[in-house]
PAZAPA-4460 file (N, C-alpha, C; in steps of 0.05 Angstrom, whole numbers, plus 32768, in hexadecimal, padded with zeros to 4 digits):
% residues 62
    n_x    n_y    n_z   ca_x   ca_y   ca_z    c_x    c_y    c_z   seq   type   mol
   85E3   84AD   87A6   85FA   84BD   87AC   85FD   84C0   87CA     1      X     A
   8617   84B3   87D6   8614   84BB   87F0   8621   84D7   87F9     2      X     A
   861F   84DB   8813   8625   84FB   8822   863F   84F3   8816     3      X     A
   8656   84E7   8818   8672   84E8   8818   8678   84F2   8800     4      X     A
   8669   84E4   87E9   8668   84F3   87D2   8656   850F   87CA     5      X     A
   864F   8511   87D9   8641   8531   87D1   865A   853E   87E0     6      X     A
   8661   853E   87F8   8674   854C   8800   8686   8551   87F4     7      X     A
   868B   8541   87E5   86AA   853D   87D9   86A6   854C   87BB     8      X     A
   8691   8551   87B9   8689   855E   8795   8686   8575   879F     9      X     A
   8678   857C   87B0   8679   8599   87C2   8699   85AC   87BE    10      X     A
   869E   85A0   87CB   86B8   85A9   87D3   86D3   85A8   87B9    11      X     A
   86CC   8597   87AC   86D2   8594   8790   86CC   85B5   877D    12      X     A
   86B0   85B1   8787   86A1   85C9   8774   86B4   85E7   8785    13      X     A
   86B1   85EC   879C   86BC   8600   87AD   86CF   860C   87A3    14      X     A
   86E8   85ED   879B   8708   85F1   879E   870B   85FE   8781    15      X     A
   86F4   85F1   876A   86FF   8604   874E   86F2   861B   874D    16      X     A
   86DE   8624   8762   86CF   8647   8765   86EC   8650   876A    17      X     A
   86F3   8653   8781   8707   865A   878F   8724   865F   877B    18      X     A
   8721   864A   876D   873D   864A   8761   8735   865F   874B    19      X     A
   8724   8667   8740   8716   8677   872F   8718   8693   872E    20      X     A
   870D   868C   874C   870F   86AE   8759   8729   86B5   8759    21      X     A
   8735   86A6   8766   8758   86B0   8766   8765   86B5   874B    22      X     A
   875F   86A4   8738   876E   86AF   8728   8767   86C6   8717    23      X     A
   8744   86D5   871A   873E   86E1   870A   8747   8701   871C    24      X     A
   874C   86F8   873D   8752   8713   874F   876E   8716   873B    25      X     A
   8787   8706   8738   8799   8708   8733   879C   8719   8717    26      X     A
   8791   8708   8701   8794   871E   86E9   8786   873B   86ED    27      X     A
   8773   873B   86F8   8760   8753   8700   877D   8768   870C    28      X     A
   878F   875D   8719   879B   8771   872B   87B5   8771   8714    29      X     A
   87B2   876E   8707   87C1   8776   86E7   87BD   878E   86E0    30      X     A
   87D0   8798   86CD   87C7   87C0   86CB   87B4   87B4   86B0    31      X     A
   87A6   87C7   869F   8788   87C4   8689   879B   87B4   866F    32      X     A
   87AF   87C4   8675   87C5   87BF   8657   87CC   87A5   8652    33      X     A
   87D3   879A   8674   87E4   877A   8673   87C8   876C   866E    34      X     A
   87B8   876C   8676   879A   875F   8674   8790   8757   8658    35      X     A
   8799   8770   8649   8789   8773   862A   87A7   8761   8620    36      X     A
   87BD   8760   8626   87D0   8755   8618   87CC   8733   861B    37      X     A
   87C7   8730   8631   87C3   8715   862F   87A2   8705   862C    38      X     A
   8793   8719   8627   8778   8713   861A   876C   8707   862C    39      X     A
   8766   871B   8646   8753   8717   865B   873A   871B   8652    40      X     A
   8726   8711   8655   8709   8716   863F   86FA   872E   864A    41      X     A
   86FB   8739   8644   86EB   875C   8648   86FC   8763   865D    42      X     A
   870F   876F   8652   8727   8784   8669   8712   8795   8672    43      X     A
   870F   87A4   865F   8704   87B7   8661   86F2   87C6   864D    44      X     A
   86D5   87C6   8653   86C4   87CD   863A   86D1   87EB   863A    45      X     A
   86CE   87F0   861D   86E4   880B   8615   86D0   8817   8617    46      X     A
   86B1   8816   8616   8695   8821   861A   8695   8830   8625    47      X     A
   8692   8828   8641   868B   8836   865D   86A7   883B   866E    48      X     A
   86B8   8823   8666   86CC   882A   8675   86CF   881E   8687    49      X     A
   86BA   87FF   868C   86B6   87F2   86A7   86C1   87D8   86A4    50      X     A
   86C3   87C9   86BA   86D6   87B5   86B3   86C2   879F   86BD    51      X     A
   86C0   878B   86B1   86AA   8771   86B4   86B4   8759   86C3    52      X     A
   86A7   874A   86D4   86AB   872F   86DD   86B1   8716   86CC    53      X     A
   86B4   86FD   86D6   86BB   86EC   86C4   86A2   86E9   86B5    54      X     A
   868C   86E7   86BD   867E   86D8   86A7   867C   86C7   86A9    55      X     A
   8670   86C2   8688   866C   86AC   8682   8687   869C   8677    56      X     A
   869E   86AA   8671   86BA   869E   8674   86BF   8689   8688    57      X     A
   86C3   868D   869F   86C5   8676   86B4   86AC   8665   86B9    58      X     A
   8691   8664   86A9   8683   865A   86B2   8664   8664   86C8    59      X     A
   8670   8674   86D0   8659   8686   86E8   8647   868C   86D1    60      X     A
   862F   8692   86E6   861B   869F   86D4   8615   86BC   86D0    61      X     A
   8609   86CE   86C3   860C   86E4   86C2   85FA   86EE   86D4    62      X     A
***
């Protein structure tokens, strides 16, 4: 594997974190209601009342 290709998977890997994050800031800045309507995965645990990260949904680890 050369540097040009690690670079290039790098930055590959970066651009879909990034795009991830953005889209999960976006629904996040949704009111609880629009969230649960379009079946954001744990709006909101009705438990505690707290609101959870992506997860294992996008892939991240817990």
């Amino acid at each position: 594997m050369s540097i040009l290709s690690s670079i290039g998977r790098i930055a590959t890997e970066f651009s879909a974190a990034r795009a991830r994050y953005q889209t999960e800031r976006a629904i996040r800045s949704l009111p609880i209601e629009l969230q649960k309507d379009i079946g954001w995965p744990e709006a909101a645990d009705t438990k505690t009342g707290t609101r959870h990260g992506v997860g294992s949904w996008a892939g991240g680890a817990k």
